[in-house]
N, C-alpha and C positions, 0 to 999 in steps of 0.2 A: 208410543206416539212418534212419526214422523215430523220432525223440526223441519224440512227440506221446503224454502219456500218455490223450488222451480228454478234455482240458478245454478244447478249439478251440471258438472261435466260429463258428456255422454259419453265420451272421447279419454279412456287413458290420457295424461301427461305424462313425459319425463321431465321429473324433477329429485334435487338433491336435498336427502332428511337426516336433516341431525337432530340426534338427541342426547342431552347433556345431564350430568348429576353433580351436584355439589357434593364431593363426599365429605359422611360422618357430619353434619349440618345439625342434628337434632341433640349429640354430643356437643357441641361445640357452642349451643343455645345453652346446656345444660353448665358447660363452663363460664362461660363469659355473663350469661345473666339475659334477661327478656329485652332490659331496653337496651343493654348494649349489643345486641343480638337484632331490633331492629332497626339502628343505627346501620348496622350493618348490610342487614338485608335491601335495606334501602339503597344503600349507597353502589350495591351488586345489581338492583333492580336497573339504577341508570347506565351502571356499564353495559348492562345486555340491549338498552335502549339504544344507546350509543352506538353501538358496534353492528346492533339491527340494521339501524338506517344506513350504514357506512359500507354494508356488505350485503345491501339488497333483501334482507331476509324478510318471512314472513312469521311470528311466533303463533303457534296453532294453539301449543300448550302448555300451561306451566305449574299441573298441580303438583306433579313428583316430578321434577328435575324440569329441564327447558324442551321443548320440540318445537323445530323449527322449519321450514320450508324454503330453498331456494331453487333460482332458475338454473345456475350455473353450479358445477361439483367445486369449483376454484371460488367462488364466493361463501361455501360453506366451509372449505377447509380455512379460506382467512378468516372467518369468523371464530372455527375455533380455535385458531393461533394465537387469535387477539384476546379470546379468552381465559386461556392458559395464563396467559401472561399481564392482563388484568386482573385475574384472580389474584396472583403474587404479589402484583404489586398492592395491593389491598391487604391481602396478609403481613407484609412488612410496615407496612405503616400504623398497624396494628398488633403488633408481635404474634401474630397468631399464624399457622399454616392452612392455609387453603390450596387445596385441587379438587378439580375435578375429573370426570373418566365422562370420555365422549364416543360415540359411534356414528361413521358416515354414507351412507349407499344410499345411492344412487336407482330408481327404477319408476315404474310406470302406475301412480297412482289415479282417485276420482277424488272430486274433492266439491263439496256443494256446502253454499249457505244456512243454516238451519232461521228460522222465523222465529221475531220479536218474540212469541211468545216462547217456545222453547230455549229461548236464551236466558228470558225472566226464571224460569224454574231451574237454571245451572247450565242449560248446554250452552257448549262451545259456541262461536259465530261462525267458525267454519270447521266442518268434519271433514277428516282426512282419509282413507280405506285403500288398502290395497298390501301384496304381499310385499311390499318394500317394507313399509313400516312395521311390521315387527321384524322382521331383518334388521333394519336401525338400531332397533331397541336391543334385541340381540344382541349387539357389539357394541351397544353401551354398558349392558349389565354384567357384559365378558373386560370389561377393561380395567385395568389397575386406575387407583389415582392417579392424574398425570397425565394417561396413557390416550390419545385416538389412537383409534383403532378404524379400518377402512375396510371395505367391500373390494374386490377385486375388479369390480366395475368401477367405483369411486376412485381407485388407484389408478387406473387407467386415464381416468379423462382426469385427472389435477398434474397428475406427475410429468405429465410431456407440457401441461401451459405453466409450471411455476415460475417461469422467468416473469408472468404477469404481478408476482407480489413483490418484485423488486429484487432488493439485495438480500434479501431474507431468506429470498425462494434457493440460493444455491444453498444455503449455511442448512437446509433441512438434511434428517436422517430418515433413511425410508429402510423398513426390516419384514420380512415376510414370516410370519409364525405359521405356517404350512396351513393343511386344511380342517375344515373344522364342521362338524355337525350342530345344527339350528334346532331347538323344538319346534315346530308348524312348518319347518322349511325343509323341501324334498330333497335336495341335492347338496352335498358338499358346498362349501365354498371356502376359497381362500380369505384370509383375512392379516392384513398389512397395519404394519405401525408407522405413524411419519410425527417425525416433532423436530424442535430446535433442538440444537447444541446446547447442553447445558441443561433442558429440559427434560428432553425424551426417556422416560426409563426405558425403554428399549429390552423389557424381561420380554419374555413368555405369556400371553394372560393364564387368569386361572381359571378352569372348567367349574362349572357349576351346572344343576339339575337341567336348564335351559340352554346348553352349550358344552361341548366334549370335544374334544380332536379326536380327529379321523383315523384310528388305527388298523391297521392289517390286521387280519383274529392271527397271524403268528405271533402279533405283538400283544396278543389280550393275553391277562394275567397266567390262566391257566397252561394258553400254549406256551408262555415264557417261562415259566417253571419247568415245564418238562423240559424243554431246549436248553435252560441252563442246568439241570441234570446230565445231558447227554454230552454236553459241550465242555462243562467244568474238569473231568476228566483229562481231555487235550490240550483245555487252555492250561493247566497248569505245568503241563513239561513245556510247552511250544511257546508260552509268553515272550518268553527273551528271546527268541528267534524271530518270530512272525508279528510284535508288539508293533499294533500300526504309528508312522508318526506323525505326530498332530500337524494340522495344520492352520492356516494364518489368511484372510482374505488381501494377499495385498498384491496392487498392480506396481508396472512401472510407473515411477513418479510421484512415488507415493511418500510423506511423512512419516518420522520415528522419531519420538521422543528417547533422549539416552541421559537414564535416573543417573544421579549421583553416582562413583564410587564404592561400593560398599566394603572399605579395606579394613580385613580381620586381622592384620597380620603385627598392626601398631607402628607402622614404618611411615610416619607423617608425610614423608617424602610421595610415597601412592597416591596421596588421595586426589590431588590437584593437575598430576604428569601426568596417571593412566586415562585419567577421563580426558582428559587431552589427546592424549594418543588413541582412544577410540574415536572420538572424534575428524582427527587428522586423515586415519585410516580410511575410515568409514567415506568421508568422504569424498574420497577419490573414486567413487564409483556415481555412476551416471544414472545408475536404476532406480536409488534409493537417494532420497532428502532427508537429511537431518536437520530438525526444528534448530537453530543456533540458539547459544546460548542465552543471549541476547532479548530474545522472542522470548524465551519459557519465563526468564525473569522476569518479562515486561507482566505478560501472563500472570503472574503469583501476583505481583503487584498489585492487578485490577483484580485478583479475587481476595485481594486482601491480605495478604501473606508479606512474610519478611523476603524482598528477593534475596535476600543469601538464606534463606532456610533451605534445608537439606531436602533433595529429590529423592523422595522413598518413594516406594510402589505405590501406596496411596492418592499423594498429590502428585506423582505421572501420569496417575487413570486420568485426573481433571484435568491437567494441562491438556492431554490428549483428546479428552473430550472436547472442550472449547477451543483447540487447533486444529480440529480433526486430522488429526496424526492417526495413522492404522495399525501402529506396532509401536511397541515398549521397549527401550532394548535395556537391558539391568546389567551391567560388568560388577564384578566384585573378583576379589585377589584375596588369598589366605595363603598359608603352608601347610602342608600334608606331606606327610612321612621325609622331613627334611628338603622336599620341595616347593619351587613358587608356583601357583595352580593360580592362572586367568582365568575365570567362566564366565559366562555371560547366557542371559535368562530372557528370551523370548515374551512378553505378555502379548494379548490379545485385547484393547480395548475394551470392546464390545461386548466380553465376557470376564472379562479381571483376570482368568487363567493365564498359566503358563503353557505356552502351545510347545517348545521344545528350549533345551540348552544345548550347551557345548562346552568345550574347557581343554586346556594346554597347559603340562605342564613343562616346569624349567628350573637350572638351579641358578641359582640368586639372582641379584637386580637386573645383572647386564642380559637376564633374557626374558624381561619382563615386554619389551617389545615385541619380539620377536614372537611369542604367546599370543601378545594382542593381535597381529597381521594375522596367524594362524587361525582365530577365534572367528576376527572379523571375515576376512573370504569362507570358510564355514557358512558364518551365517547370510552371506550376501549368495549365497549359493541356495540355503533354503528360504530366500524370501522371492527366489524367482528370479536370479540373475542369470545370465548362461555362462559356463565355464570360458570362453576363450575371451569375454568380456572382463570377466572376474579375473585371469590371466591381464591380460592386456592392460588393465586401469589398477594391478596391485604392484607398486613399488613399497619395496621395505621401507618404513619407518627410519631406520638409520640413516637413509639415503635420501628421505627426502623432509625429513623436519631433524633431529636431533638422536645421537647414539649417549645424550649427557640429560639423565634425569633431572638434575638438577636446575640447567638450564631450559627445559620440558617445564619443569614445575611454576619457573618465573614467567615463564609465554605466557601459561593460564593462568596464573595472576594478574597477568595485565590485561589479559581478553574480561575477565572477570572486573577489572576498575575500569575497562573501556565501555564496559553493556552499561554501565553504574555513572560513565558520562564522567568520568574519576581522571582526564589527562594528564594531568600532570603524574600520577601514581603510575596510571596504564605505562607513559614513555618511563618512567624512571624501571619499572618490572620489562622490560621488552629491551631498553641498552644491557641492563644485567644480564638477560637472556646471550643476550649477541655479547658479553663479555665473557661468559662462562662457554660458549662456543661460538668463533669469530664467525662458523659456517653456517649458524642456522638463518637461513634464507628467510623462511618465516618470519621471525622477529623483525628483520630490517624493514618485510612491506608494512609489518605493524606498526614500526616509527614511520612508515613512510606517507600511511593514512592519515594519523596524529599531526602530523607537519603542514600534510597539504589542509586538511581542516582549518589549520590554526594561519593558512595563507605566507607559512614561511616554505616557498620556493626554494630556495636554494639550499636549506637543508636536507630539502625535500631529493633533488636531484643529487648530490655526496649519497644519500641512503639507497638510492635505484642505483647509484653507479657501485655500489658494495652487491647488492640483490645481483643485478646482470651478470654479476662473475659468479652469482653460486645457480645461476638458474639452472640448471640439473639436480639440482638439490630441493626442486620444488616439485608439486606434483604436477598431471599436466594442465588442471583447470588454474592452478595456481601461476601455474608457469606465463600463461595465457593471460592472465590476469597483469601481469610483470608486462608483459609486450605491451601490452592498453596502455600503462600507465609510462611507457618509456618513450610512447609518439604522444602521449598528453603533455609531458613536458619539454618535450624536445622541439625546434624550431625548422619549420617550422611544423606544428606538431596535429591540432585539433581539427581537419578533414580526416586524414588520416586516424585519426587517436576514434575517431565515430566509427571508422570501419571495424576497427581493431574491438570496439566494444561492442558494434552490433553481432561479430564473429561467437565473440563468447556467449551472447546472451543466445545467440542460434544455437551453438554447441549445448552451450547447459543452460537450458529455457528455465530454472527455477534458481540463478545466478539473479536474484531482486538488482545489485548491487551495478552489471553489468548494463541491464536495462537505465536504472534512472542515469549511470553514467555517457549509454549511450544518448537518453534523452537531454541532458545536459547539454551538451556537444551540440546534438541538433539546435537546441533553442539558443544555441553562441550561432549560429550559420545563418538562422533567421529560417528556417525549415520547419516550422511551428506545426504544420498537421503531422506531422512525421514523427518530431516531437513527443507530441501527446500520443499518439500509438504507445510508443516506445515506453513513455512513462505507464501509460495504465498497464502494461504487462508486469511491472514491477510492482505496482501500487494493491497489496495482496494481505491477506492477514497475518502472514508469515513474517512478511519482513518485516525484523525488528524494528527499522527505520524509517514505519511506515509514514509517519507524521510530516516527516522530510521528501517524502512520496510526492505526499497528499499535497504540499507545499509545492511543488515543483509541478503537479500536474494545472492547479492553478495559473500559476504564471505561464503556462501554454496554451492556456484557454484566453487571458486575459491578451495575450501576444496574439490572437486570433477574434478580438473585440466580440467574445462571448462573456460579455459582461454578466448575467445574470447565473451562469453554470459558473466562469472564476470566484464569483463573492461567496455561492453555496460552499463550491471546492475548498476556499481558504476557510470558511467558518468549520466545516468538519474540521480540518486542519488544526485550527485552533483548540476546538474542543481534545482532538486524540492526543495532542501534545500539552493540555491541561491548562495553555495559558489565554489570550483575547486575542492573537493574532500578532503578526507580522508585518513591517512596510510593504513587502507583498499586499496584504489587504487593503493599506492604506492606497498602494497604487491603483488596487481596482475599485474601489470606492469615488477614489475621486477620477478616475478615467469615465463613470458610469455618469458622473455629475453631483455626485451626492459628496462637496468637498467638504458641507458642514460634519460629517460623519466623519470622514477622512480625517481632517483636522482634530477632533475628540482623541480618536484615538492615538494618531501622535503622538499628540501628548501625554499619554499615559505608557507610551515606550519608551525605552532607556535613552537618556538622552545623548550621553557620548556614545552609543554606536555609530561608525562610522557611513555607515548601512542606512539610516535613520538618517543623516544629514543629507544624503541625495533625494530623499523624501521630501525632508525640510524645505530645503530649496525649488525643488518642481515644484510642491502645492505653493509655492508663495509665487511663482509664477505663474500658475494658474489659478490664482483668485488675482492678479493683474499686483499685486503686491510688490515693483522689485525694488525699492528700498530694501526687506525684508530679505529679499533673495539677494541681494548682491550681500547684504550682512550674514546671511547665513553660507553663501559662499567663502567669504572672505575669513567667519571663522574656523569654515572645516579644514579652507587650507592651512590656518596658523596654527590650528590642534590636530594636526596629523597623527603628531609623534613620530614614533623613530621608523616607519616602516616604509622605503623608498618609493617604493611602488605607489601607497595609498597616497603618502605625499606629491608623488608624481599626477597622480588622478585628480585631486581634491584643486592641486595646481592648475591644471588646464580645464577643470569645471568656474573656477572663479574666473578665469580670463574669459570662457566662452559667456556666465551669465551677465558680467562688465558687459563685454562687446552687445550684446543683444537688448540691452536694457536704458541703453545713453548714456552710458558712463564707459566709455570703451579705455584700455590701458595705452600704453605708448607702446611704441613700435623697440622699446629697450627693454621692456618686461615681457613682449613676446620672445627678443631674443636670448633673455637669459632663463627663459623654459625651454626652448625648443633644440637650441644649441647642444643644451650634453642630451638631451631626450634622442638624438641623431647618431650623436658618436657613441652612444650607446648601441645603437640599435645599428648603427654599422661596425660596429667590431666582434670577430666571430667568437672571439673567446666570453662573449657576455651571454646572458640566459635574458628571455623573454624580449627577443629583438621584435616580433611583431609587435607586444602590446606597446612595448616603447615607438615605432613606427606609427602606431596608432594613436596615440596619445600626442606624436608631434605631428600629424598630418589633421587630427580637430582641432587644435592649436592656432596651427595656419589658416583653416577653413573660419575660424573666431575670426581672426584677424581681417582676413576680408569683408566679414559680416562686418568690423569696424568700422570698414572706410578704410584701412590702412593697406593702401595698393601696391607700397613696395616688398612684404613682408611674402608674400607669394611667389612672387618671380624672383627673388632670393633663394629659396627652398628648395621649389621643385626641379630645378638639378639635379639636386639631393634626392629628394623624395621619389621622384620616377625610378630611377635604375634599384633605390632598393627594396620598393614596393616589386618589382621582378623578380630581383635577386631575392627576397627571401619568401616570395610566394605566398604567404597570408592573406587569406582573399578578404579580409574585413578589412583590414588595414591597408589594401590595394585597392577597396572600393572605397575609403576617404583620400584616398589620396588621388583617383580619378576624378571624384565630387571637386576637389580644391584645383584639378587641372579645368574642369568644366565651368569653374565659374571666371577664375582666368581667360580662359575662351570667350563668356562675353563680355568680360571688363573690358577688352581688348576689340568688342564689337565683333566677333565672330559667333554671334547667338546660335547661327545655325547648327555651327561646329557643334558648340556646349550642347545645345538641345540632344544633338543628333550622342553627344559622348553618354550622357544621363540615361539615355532613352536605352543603350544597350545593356544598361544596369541592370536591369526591369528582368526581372524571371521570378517573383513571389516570394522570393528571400532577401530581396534589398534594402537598405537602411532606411530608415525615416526621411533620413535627412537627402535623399534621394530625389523623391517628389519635392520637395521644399525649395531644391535647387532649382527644380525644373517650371516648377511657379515663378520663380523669380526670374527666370529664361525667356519663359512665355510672354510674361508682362516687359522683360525689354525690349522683346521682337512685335509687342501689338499686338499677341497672340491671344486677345484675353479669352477665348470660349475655349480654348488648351488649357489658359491657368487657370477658370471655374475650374475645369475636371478635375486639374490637380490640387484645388482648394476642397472640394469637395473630397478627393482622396487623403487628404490631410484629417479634415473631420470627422471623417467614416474611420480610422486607425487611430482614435484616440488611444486605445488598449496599448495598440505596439508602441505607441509614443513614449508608453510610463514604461513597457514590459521590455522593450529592448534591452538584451546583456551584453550586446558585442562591447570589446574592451574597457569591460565593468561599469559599465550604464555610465561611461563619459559625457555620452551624447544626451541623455534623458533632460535635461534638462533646457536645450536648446528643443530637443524636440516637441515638449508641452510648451513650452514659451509659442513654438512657433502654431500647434495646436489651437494653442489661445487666439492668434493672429487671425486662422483662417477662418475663425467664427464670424468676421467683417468680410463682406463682397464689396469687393472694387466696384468704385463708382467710373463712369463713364471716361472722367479725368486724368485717371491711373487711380495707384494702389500707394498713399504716401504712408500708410501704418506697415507694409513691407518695404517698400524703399529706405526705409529709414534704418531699419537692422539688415541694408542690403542684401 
C-alpha cells in the first residue's frame, strides 16, 4: 500500500541525517529493572525533545535508535554534541554509564507525507529515501560508544562554520580513520571522528559485515603473508640500521605536558631539581610550550585528583587530553653501570604510545644538568625545531638558573607552594634558594612576584635591583621579562613598562603573563580597547591564572560601558575561581543600575579588604547616601594599617568624599596631606613619585571642589614643574585639571575650557569632562555642559572602572555620575555649584 498522500518532494533535497543508538540499552533495562528503566527512558525522551527544538531538527524515526533530519550539517553535529553529553550527564546522576554511537552525512534525499490511514496501521508520518540514508546508518553501526563518526561531505560543511557553536567549536578534536567500504554504497568514502576533549574516544572504528576499510589486495591477508615471508629475512639483519623513527604530530606552538620525575636512583634530592631543570630547559625555546606547573595542577583538581599526586603516564594522557597538549614529555634519572643516565620518553596523546626516547649519560650529580640540556635540544630537535634555533635559544643550565642542586630543589618547591597559592611558604623556599646560591637570578624574580602581589613595593624594587645584576644569568624570555618589570617600577615607569610587555608578549605570543601585564598597564593609561585585545590574548585555557584573566578582562569591558558583556565576564569569573565574585562585580552591577544587587553582594565580601572599602563608599554615593560615604571614608582611612601608600590613598579619598558631599575639611588637614605627599614625590631618592604626585594633585583638586580657593594657588608652584619633571601622564593630567579650574576661579573660563578640551583623545580621566561641565556652566555655555552632562552619564562604567592612581578618583567620579542624572534648569546648575 502506498501511504503517499501527494505532498512528496519531486525535487532531491540536500539535507543533513543523523542517526543515533543508545548503546547496550536492552542490557541496562535488564540491570536497572522495567520501571527504573522507564524512568529513564522518559527522562532521555525529553532531552532528545529538547535539543530537537534547540537545533532545528526533524525526528523521522525512533524504533531502533533516533533518525533525525536537519537543514544545516552544523545543526546536526550540535545536536549530537548536546547529546553526548546529555547522555552523561543522565548517567551520572544515576550512577549508570550511558553513550551512544552516532553517524552524520550529509546528501540529497525525497521525502513525502504518508496518509492518516497508513499512519493508523504503524507508518511513519513522513518517509525518508535516498542513498544518503543508509550511508547515515552505515556510520552509525560502524561507530564505537561515544564515537560520531562523519561523511567526508558532513566533515566538510561543519568543520570550516564551527566557530557558530561558540567556544565549544575550538575545544573539538577532528581524526580521519581513512577510507572505508559501505554495503549498498558504490564508492569508497572517507570517514571522520570529531568530539570534545574529554569525550572523543578518538580509536579506530571496528568493521563489521556492513562496513570494512579499504585495503590495497598487497595489504589483504594472503598478499601479506607472502610479503612478510620475503621481507622477514632483511628485516632481521637491517632492523637496527634502517628501524624507521616514530613520529609525533606536532606544530610550532604547540603544548607538552612534562610527567613527574620518575627517579630510580633513591637520591631525594632528583626528584624536585631535575623536573625543574627540564622545565627551565625546555623552556627557553620558542617552538615548544610547556603546560606550567601550575595549569596541570589546577587540571587534577577539576578532575578530581590530589594536586600534589604524582604525574605518571596515565594521568599525563588526561591532563593532555583536557589541555590539548600534543606531546608527553616523561624524564626519568637511574644509574647504569656506575653511571647517572637522563632519559626522557616521548608519548603521543592521541595514541598512549611512546613515539621515541633519548638519554645522557654522566658521572655523578654535578652532571646531572648538563645531561638534561643534552636530552632536552635532542628532543626539541625531533619535535620540529631547526637546529640554528635550538643553537641560538640553548643556554646551559648552570648559566642561566643554578649549578647547586640544592638550591634548584628549593626554587621547585616554592614554584610548587606558589601554583598551591601557599605565599608565605613559596617566599620562605625561593630566599633559601637565593641563600644556597646568591646568583640564581630566578629565585629573586620569584620573590619579586610574591612582593609585588602582596603590594610591598619596595621590597619589591631591593629584589630587581639584585636580579639586574645577574641578568645574564637568565634566560632570554626571562631576561626580557626582568626589563618589563624594571620600567614597571621604575619612575617614571608605566608607558614605558606597556611597551616593554607588549615586546614580550610579541616575542613569545603564549607568554599569558606578558599579555594580561601588558593589559594591565593599558587599562592604568585609560586605553581600554587596547586593553581588552591585550587581555583576551592572554585569557586562554592554559593559563594557570586564567580566573585573574577573566577578572581583568571584565573591568575593560566595564571601563568601555559594556555593561551587559562585563557582568557575564565577572560571573564566569566568579564561577572559574570557585568563589560569587569580586568589587569588580559589585562595580558593574551597580554602574549598570542594579545597586540593589550591588549592595547584596558587598556585603557578603570580606569586609576589611581594603579593595572592598572603595566599593563601600562609591555605592553609598550612588544611592545619594553620603552620611554613609563620608563614614565609610573616614573609617578606611583610620583602618589603613601599616602600609603608607594605602594610608596615603584612603587619606586623600576621605578628603575628596568630605569636600563633595557638604562637609568639606579645613584648609590645615589639606595641608597636612598634601605637604609630605610633595616632598615625597619631589625627592629623587624616593620610589613611587608619580603615584604620590597623583594623590597630591586630587587632593588639591578636592580642595577646590570645597570652596577652599587658597589651597590651589599654594601648590601649583609646586605641582607644575614636577608634574614635567617626572613625566607621569595621569598624574600630569590631574594636575592640568587642578590648573584648569584655577583658570576659571580666576574668570579665565575660556582659558580652562580651552586647557580640558586638549585633554580629550579617549583616554582621559573622568574627572576631565566633570571639569569641563562645570566650565561651561560658568561661561553660559549650557548646550556644551548638556553634552558633557550627557558624557558623564553615558561613562558610568569608567566612573566605577577607572584605576589610574588606585581608583583615588572613583569615588568623586560616581558622586559626580549621580549629579549628572539632574539637568540644569534655565537658572543655572545649584546641585553642581555647590560641590564647585
Amino acid at each position: 500500500m502506498n501511504g503517499d498522500i501527494g505532498t512528496s518532494t519531486q525535487t532531491p533535497q540536500l539535507r543533513a541525517l543523523l542517526f543515533t543508538d543508545l548503546c547496550d540499552s536492552l542490557i541496562l533495562v535488564e540491570r536497572i529493572g522495567d520501571s527504573a528503566a522507564a524512568e529513564l527512558f522518559q527522562q532521555h525522551d525529553r532531552l532528545v525533545l529538547t535539543l530537537q527544538q534547540q537545533w532545528n531538527g526533524h525526528q523521522i524515526d525512533r524504533s531502533d535508535g533516533l533518525f533525525l533530519l536537519f537543514e544545516r550539517a552544523i545543526d546536526a553535529l550540535g545536536f549530537a554534541l548536546d547529546y553526548q553529553r546529555g547522555l552523561q550527564q543522565i548517567g551520572e546522576e544515576r550512577g549508570i554509564v550511558l553513550r551512544a554511537r552516532s553517524g552524520l552525512h550529509v546528501g540529497e534525499v525525497l521525502t513525502w507525507e504518508n496518509s492518516p490511514e497508513a499512519i493508523k496501521v504503524g507508518a511513519k508520518s513522513l518517509e525518508v529515501e535516498g542513498l544518503a540514508k543508509p550511508m547515515a546508518a552505515r556510520l552509525m553501526t560502524l561507530a564505537r560508544p561515544g564515537q560520531i563518526l562523519l561523511s567526508a561531505v558532513a566533515e566538510s560543511l561543519t568543520h570550516r562554520v564551527t566557530g557558530e557553536l561558540g567556544e565549544r567549536g575550538e575545544r573539538l578534536l577532528w581524526k580521519s580513520h581513512g577510507r572505508w567500504r559501505f554495503k549498498g554504497v558504490p564508492t569508497t568514502q572517507e570517514v571522520f571522528e570529531v568530539g570534545e576533549i574529554g569525550f572523543a574516544p578518538l580509536r579506530i572504528p571496528r568493521g563489521n559485515a556492513k562496513a570494512r576499510r579499504d585495503i590495497p589486495l598487497w595489504r589483504q591477508p594472503p598478499a601479506l603473508a607472502a610479503e612478510a615471508l620475503l621481507v622477514a629475512a632483511l628485516a632481521v639483519g637491517g632492523w637496527m640500521l634502517l628501524r624507521p623513527e616514530p613520529a609525533i604530530a606536532f606544530a610550532e606552538r604547540d603544548w607538552v605536558v612534562v610527567g613527574d620525575v620518575n627517579n630510580l636512583t633513591g637520591n631525594v634530592l632528583l626528584d624536585d631539581s631535575l623536573q625543574q631543570a627540564f622545565r627551565i630547559s625546555l623552556e627557553q625555546s620558542r617552538f615548544v610550550n610547556v603546560l606550567s606547573d601550575m595549569k596541570v595542577r589546577d587540571t587534577l583538581t577539576r578532575m578530581r585528583r590530589a594536586p600534589d599526586v604524582r604525574l605518571d603516564r596515565r594521568l599525563a594522557l588526561e591532563v593532555a587530553a583536557r589541555d590539548g597538549a600534543r606531546a608527553i614529555i616523561l624524564p626519568s634519572v637511574l644509574e647504569v653501570h656506575g653511571k647517572l643516565r637522563v632519559s626522557v620518553e616521548v608519548v603521543d596523546p592521541a595514541s598512549g604510545e611512546t613515539v621515541y626516547s633519548d638519554y645522557a649519560d654522566g658521572r655523578g650529580l654535578e652532571s646531572v644538568l648538563a645531561s638534561t640540556d643534552h636530552v632536552v635540544a635532542s628532543l626539541r630537535g625531533r619535535l620540529g625545531e631547526a637546529l640554528q634555533d635550538i643553537d641560538r635559544t640553548s643556554a646551559p643550565l648552570p648559566e642561566v638558573a643554578t649549578a647547586n642542586l640544592d638550591a634548584l630543589n628549593a626554587y621547585a618547591k616554592g614554584l610548587a607552594a606558589y601554583g598551591q597559592h601557599r605565599m608565605p611558604q613559596a617566599l620562605a623556599y625561593f630566599e633559601q634558594a637565593t641563600r644556597l646560591d646568591p646568583e640564581f637570578a630566578f629565585a629573586y624574580l620569584a620573590q619579586l612576584r610574591i612582593q609585588v602581589s602582596r603590594g610591598q613595593r619596595d621590597p619589591a624594587r631591593e629584589l630587581l635591583a639584585k636580579a639586574v645584576l645577574l641578568r645574564d644569568r637568565l634566560t632570554a624570555r626571562e631576561a626580557l621579562y626582568l626589563d618589563a618589570w624594571k620600567l614597571e617600577l621604575s619612575e617614571p615607569g608605566q608607558a614605558a613598562a606597556a611597551e616593554k610587555w607588549k615586546l614580550l608578549a610579541d616575542l613569545y605570543p603564549d607568554h599569558h603573563g606578558a599579555h594580561i601585564n601588558y593589559g594591565l598597564s593599558e587599562l592604568d593609561m585609560g586605553r581600554y580597547a587596547v586593553a581588552e585585545q591585550a587581555v583576551r590574548h592572554g585569557d586562554v585555557m592554559q593559563y594557570p591564572l586564567r580566573s585573574l584573566a577573566v577578572d581583568l578582562l571584565g573591568r575593560t569591558q566595564l571601563a568601555q560601558n559594556k555593561f551587559g558583556q562585563a557582568l557575564r565576564t565577572f560571573n564566569e569569573a566568579a564561577v572559574s575561581s570557585g568563589g560569587q565574585g569580586t568589587r569588580q562585580r559589585v562595580a558593574a552591577l551597580a554602574a549598570s543600575g542594579d545597586v540593589a544587587a550591588a549592595t547584596r553582594l558587598l556585603g557578603k565580601l570580606e569586609k576589611n579588604d581594603p579593595g572592598n572599602w572603595l566599593e563601600r563608599t562609591s555605592l553609598a554615593l550612588d544611592q545619594g547616601n553620603t552620611d554613609a560615604a563620608r563614614r565609610s571614608a573616614q573609617q578606611a582611612a583610620a583602618d589603613c594599617g601599616t602600609s603608607v601608600q594605602v594610608c596615603e590613598l584612603f587619606g586623600v579619598i576621605d578628603l575628596s568624599v568630605r569636600s563633595g558631599t557638604g562637609q568639606p575639611p579645613t584648609e590645615a588637614e589639606f595641608h597636612r596631606l598634601v605637604q609630605p605627599l610633595l616632598r615625597q614625590a619631589g625627592r629623587s631618592d624616593t620610589d613611587d613619585r608619580g603615584q604620590r604626585l597623583y594623590f597630591a594633585a586630587v587632593a588639591v583638586y578636592a580642595a577646590q571642589r570645597a570652596g577652599l580657593d587658597r589651597v590651589a594657588p599654594h601648590y601649583l608652584p609646586t605641582l607644575l614643574p614636577l608634574a614635567r619633571q617626572l613625566g607621569d601622564a595621569r598624574a600630569a593630567q590631574v594636575v592640568s585639571i587642578v590648573d584648569a579650574v584655577e583658570l576659571a576661579r580666576r574668570g579665565k573660563t575660556g582659558q580652562s575650557v580651552a586647557r580640558l578640551k586638549a585633554l580629550e583623545d579617549g583616554s582621559e580621566l573622568y574627572q576631565v569632562h566633570s571639569a569641563l561641565r562645570r566650565a561651561y556652566l560658568a561661561e553660559g555655555a549650557e548646550q556644551d555642559a548638556e553634552r558633557e552632562r550627557q558624557w558623564l552619564l553615558a561613562n558610568r562604567g569608567r566612573a566605577y572602572a577607572e584605576s589610574a592612581g588606585s581608583y583615588a578618583m572613583q569615588a568623586l567620579n560616581v558622586h559626580d555620575a549621580r549629579l549628572a542624572v539632574q539637568r540644569c534648569p534655565a537658572a543655572g546648575c545649584p546641585a553642581v555649584a555647590a560641590v564647585r
